[in-house]
MMTF fields as JSON, N, C-alpha, C and O atoms, coordinates in Angstrom:
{
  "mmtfVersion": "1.0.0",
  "mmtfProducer": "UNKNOWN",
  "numBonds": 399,
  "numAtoms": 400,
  "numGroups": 100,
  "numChains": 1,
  "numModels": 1,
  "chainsPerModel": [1],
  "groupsPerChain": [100],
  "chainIdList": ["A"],
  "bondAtomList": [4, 2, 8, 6, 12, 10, 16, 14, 20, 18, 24, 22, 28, 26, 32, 30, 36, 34, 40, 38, 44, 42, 48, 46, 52, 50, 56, 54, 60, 58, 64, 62, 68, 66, 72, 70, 76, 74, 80, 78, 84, 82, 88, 86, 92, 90, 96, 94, 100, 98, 104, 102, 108, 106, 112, 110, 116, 114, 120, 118, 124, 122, 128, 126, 132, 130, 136, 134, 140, 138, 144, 142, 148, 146, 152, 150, 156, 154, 160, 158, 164, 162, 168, 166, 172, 170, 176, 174, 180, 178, 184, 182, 188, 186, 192, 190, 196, 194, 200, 198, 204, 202, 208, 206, 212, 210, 216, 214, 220, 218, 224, 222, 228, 226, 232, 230, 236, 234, 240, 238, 244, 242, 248, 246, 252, 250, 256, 254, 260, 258, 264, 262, 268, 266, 272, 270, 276, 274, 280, 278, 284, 282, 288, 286, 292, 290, 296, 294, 300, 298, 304, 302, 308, 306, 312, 310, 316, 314, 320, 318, 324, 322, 328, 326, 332, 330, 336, 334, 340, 338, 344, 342, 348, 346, 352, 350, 356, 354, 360, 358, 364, 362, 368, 366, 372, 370, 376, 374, 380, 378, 384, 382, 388, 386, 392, 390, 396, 394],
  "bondOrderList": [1, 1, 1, 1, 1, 1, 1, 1, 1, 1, 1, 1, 1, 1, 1, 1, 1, 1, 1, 1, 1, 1, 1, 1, 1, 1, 1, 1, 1, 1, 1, 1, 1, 1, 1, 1, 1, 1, 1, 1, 1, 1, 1, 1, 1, 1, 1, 1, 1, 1, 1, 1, 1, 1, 1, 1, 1, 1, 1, 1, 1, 1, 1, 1, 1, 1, 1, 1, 1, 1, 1, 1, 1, 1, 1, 1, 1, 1, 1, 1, 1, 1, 1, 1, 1, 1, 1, 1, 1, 1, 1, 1, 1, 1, 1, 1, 1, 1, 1],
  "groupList": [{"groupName": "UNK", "atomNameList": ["N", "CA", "C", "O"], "elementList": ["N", "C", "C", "O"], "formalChargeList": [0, 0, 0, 0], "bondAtomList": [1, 0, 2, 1, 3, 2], "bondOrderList": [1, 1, 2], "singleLetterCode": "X", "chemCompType": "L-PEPTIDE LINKING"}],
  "groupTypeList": [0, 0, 0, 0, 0, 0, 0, 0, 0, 0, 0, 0, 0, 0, 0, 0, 0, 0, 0, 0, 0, 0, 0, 0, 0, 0, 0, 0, 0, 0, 0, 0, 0, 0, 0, 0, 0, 0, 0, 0, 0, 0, 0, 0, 0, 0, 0, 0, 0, 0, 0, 0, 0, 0, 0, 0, 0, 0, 0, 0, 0, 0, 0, 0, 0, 0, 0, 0, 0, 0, 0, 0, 0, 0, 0, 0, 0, 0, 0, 0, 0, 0, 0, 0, 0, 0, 0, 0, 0, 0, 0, 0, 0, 0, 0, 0, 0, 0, 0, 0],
  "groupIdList": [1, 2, 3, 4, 5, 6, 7, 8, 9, 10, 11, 12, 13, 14, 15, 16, 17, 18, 19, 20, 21, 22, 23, 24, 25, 26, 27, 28, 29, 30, 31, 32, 33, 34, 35, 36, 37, 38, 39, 40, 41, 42, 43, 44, 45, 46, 47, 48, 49, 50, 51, 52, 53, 54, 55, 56, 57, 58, 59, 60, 61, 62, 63, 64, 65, 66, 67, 68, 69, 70, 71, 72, 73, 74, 75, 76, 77, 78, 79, 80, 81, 82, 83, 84, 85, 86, 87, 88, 89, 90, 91, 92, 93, 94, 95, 96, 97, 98, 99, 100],
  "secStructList": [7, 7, 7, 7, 7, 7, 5, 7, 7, 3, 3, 6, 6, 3, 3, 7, 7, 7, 5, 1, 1, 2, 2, 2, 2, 2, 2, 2, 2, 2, 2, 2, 2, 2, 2, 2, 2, 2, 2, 2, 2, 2, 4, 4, 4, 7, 1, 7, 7, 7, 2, 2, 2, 2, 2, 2, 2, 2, 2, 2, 2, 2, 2, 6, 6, 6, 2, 2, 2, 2, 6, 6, 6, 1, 1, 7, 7, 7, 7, 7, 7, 7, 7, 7, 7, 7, 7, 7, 7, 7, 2, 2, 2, 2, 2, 6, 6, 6, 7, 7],
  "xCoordList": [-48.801, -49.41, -48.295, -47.428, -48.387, -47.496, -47.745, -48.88, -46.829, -47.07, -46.745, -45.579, -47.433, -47.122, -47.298, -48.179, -46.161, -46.238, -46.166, -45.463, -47.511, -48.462, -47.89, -48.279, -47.259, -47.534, -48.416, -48.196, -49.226, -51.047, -50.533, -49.791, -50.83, -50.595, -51.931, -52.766, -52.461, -53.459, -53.77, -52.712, -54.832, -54.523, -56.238, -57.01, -56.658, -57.68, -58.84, -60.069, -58.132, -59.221, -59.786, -60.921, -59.059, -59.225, -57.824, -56.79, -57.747, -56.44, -56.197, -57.195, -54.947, -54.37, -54.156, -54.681, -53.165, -52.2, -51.536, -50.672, -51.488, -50.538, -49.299, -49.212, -48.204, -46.923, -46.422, -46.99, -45.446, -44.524, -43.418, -42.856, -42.892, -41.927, -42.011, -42.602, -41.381, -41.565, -40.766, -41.02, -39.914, -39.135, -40.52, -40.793, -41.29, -41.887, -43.152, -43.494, -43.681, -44.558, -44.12, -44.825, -43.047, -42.68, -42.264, -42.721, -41.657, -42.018, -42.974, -43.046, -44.039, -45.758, -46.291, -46.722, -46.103, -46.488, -45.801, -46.292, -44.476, -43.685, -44.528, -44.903, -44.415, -45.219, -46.609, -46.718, -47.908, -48.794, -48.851, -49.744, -47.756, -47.374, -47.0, -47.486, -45.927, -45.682, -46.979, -47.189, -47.931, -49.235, -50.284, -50.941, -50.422, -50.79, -50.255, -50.814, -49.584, -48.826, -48.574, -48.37, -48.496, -49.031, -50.249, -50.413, -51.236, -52.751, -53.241, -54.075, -52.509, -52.779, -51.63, -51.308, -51.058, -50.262, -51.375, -51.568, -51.946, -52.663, -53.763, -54.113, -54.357, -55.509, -55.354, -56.099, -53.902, -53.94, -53.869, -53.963, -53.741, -53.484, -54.511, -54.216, -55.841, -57.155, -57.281, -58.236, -56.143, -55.57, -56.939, -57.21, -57.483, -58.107, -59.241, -58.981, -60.677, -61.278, -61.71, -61.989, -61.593, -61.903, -61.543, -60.773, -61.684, -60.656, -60.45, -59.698, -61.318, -60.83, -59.438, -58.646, -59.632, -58.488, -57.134, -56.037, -57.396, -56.317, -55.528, -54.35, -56.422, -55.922, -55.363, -54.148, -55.513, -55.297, -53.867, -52.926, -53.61, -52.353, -51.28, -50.113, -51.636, -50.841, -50.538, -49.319, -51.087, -50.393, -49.537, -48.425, -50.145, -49.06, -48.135, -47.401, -47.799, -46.648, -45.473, -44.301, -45.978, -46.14, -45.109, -44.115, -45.755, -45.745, -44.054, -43.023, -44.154, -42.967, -42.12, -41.517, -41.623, -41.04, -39.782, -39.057, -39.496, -37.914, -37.797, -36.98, -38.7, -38.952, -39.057, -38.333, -40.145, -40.688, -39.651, -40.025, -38.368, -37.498, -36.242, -35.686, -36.18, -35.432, -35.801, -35.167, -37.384, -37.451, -37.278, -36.827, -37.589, -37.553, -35.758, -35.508, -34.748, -33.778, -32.92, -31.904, -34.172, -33.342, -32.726, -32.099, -32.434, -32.111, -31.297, -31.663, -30.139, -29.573, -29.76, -29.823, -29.818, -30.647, -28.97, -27.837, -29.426, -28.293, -27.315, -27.787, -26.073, -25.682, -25.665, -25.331, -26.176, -25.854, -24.56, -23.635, -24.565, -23.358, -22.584, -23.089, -21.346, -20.834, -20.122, -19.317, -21.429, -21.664, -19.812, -19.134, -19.586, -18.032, -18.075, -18.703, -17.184, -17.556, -16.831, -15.743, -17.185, -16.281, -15.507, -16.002, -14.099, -13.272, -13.471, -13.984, -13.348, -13.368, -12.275, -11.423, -12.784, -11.679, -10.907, -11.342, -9.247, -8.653, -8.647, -9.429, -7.617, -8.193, -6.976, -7.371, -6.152, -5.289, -5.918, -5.69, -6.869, -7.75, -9.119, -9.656, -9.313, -10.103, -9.769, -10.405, -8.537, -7.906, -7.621, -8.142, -6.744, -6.519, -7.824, -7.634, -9.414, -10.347, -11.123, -12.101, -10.43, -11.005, -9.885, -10.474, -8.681, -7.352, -8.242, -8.078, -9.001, -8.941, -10.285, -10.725],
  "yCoordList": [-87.965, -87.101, -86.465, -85.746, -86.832, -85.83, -84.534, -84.081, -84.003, -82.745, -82.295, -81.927, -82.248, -82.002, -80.572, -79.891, -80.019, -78.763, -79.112, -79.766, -78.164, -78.153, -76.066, -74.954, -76.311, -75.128, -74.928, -75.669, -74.266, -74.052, -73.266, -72.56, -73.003, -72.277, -71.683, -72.45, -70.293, -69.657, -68.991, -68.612, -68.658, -67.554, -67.358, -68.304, -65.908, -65.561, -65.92, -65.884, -66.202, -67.092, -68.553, -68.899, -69.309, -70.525, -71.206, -70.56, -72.538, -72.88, -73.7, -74.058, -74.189, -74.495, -75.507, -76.526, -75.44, -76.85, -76.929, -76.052, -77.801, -78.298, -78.984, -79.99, -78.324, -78.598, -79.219, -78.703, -80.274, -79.786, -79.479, -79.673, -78.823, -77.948, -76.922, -76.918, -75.785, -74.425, -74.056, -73.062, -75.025, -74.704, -74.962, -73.99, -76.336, -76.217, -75.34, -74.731, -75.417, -74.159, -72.814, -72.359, -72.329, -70.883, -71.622, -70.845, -72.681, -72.634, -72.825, -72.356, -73.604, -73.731, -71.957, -71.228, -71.678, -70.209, -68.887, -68.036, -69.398, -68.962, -69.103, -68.474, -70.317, -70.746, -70.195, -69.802, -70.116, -69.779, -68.05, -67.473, -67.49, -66.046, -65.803, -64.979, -66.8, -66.63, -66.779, -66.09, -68.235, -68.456, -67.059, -66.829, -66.332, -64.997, -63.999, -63.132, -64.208, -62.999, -62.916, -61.85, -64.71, -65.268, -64.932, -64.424, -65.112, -65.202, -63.409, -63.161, -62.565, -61.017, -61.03, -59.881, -61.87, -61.454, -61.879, -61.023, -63.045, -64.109, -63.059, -62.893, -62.323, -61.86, -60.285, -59.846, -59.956, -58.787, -59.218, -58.357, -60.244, -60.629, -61.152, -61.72, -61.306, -61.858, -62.559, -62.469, -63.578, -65.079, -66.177, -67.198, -65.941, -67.241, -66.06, -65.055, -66.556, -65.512, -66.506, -66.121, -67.846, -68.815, -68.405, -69.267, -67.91, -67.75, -68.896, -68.852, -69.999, -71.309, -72.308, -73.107, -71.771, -71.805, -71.085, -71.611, -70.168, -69.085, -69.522, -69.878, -69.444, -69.888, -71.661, -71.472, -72.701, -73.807, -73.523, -73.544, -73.232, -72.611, -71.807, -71.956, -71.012, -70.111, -70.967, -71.134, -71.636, -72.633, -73.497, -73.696, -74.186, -75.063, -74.561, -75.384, -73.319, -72.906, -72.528, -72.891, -71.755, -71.896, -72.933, -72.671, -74.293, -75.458, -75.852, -76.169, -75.732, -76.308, -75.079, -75.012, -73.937, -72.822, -72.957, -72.065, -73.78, -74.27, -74.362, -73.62, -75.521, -76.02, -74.211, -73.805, -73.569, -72.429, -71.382, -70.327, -71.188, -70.719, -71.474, -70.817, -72.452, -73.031, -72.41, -71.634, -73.206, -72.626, -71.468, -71.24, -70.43, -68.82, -68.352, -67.417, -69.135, -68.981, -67.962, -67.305, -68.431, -67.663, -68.01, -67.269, -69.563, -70.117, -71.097, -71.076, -72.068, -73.346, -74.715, -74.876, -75.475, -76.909, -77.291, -76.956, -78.001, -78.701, -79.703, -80.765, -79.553, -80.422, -81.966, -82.057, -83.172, -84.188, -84.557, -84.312, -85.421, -86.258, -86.705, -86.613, -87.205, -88.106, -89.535, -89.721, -90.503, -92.127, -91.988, -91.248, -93.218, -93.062, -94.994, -96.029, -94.606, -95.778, -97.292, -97.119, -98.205, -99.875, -99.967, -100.012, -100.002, -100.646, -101.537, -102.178, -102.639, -103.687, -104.121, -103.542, -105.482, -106.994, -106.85, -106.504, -107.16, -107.823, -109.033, -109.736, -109.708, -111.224, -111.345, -111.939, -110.95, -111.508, -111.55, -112.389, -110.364, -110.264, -111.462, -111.787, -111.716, -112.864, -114.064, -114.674, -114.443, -115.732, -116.016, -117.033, -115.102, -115.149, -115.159, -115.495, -115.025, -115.174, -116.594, -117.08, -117.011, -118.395, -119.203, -119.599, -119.43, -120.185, -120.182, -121.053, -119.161, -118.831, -120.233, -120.517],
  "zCoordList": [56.535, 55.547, 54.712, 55.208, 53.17, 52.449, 51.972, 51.822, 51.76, 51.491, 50.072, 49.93, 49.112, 47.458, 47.199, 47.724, 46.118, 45.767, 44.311, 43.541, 44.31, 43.176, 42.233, 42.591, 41.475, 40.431, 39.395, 38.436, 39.287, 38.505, 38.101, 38.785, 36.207, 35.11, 35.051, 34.572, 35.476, 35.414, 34.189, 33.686, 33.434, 32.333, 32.414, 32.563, 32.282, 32.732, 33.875, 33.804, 34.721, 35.908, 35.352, 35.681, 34.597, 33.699, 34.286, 34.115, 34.999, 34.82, 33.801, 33.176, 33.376, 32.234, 32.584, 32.135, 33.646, 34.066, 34.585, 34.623, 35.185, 36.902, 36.634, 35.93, 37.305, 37.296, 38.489, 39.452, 38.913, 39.736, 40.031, 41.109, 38.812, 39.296, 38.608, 37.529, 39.163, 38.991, 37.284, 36.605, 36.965, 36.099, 34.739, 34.035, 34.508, 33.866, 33.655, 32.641, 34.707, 34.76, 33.904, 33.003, 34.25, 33.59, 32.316, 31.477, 31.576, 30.274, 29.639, 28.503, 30.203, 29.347, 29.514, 28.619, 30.773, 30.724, 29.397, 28.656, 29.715, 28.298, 26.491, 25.502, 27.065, 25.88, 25.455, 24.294, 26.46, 26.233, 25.922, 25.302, 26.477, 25.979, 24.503, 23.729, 24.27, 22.625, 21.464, 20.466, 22.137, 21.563, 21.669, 20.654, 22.594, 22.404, 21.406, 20.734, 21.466, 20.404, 19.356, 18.776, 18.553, 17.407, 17.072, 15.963, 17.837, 17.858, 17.202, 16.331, 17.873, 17.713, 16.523, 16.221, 15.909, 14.923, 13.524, 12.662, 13.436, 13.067, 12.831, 11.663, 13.809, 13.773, 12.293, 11.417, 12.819, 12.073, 10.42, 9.545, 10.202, 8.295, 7.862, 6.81, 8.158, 8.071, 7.144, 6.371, 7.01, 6.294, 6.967, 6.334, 7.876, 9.248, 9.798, 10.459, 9.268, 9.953, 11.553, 12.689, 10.959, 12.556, 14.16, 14.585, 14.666, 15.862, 16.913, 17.886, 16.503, 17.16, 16.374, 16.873, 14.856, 13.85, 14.391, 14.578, 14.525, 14.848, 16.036, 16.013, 17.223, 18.654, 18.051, 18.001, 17.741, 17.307, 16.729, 17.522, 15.263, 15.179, 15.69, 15.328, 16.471, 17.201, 18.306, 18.286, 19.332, 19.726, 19.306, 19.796, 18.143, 17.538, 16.963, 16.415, 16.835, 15.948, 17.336, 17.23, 18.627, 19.538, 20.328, 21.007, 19.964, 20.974, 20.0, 20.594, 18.565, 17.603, 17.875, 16.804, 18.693, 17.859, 17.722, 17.28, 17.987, 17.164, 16.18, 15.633, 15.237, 14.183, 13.216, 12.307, 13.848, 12.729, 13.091, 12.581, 13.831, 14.196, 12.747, 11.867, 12.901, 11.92, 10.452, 9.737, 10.232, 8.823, 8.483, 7.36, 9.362, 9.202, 8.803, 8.043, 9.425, 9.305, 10.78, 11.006, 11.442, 12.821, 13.335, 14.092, 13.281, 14.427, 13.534, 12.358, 13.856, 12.941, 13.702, 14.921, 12.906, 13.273, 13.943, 13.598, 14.857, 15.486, 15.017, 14.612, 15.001, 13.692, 14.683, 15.865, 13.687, 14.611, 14.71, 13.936, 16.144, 16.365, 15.209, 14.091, 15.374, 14.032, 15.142, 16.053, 13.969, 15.306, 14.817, 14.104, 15.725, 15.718, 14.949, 15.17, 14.178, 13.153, 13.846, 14.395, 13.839, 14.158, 12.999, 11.873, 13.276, 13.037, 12.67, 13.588, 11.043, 10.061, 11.224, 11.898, 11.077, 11.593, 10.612, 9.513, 10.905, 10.136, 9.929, 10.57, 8.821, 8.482, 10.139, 11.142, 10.1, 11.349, 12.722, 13.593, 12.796, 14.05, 14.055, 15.113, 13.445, 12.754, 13.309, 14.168, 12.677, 12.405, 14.005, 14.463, 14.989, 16.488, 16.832, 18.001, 16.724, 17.175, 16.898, 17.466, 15.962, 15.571, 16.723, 17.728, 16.704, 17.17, 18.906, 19.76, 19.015, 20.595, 20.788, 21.902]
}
């Protein structure tokens, strides 16, 4: 018999979602905290009178907050790598590859 450890993301006596490991759990939970607080931010500018609208966005802004962290200017986009370029054959490196 195995034994599985199960972490359950609770939020009002509703569960959310099953983890197993503890590390993800506390970030969806993270997450569903920031989506709250959007939601009561959302609510106060009565831009969205929907509140299935509201909750919908506030998650998704939520679920991206890097992205809306970037545009806002809070945060800086990661600069990419720089690929590391190949070296052009010479005609001499060439020519010893043909001889071979």
């Amino acid at each position: 018999m195995a034994v599985i450890v199960k972490y359950v993301v609770e939020r009002n006596g509703e569960e959310k979602m099953t983890f197993t490991s503890k590390a993800e759990a506390d970030a969806y939970d993270k997450m569903l905290d920031m989506a709250d607080e959007l939601f009561t931010l959302l609510e106060t500018s009565k831009l969205i009178e929907d509140d299935a609208q509201k909750e919908e966005l506030s998650l998704y802004l939520a679920q991206n907050k890097d992205e809306v962290l970037y545009a806002l200017g809070a945060k800086r986009k990661p600069t990419p790598k720089k690929a590391v370029k190949a070296v052009p054959e010479t005609d001499e490196e060439s020519d010893d590859a043909d001889a071979a």
